[in-house]
C-alpha positions in Angstrom: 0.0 0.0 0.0 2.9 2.5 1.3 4.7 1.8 -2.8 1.3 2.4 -4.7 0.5 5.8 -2.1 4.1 7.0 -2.9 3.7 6.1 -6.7 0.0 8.1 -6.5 1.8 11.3 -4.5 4.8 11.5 -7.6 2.1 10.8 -10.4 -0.3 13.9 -9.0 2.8 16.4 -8.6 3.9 15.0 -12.1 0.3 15.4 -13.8 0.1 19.0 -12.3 3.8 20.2 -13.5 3.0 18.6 -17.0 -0.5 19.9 -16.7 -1.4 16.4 -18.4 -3.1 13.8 -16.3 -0.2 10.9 -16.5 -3.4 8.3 -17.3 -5.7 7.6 -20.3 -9.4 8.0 -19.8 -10.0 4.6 -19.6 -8.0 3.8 -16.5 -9.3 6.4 -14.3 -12.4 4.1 -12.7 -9.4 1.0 -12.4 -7.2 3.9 -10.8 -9.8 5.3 -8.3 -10.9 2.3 -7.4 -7.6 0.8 -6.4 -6.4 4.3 -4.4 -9.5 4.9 -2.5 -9.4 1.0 -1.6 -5.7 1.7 -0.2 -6.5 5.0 1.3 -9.6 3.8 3.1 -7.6 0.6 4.1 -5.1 3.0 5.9 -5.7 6.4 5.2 -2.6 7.9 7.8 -0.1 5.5 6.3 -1.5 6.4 2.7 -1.5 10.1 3.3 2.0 9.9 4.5 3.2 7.5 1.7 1.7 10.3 -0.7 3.0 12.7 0.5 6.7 11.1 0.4 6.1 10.7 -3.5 4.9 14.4 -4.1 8.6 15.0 -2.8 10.2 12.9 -5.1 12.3 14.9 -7.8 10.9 13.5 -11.3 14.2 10.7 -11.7 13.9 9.5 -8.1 10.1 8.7 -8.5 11.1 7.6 -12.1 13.8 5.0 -10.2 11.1 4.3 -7.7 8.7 3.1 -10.2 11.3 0.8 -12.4 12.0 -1.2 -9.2 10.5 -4.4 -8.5 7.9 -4.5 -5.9 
């Protein structure tokens, strides 16, 4: 959950410095479903793991992503 929150924090600051959504239409109900299902699971660990990712510079969260998990 912590790696998916940090992935959603970097893809929000990255959407809103592109201002481009980093997602195709068709994804966004898969997408919401899957982050309000981690965020209500543990929304203090969540909001902190976001948080962590809005941080990330773009090749960190770049890095971050590529890894396994």
């Amino acid at each position: 959950m912590a790696r998916a929150a940090r992935l959603w924090g970097a893809a929000e600051t990255l959407a809103q410095t592109n201002g481009t959504p980093l997602h195709g239409d068709i994804e966004v109900p898969l997408y919401a479903h899957i982050i309000t299902s981690c965020r209500d699971a543990s929304p203090i660990l969540f909001a902190a793991a976001a948080e962590d990712g809005r941080r990330m510079s773009v090749e960190d969260a770049c890095g971050y992503a590529l890894e396994a998990g």
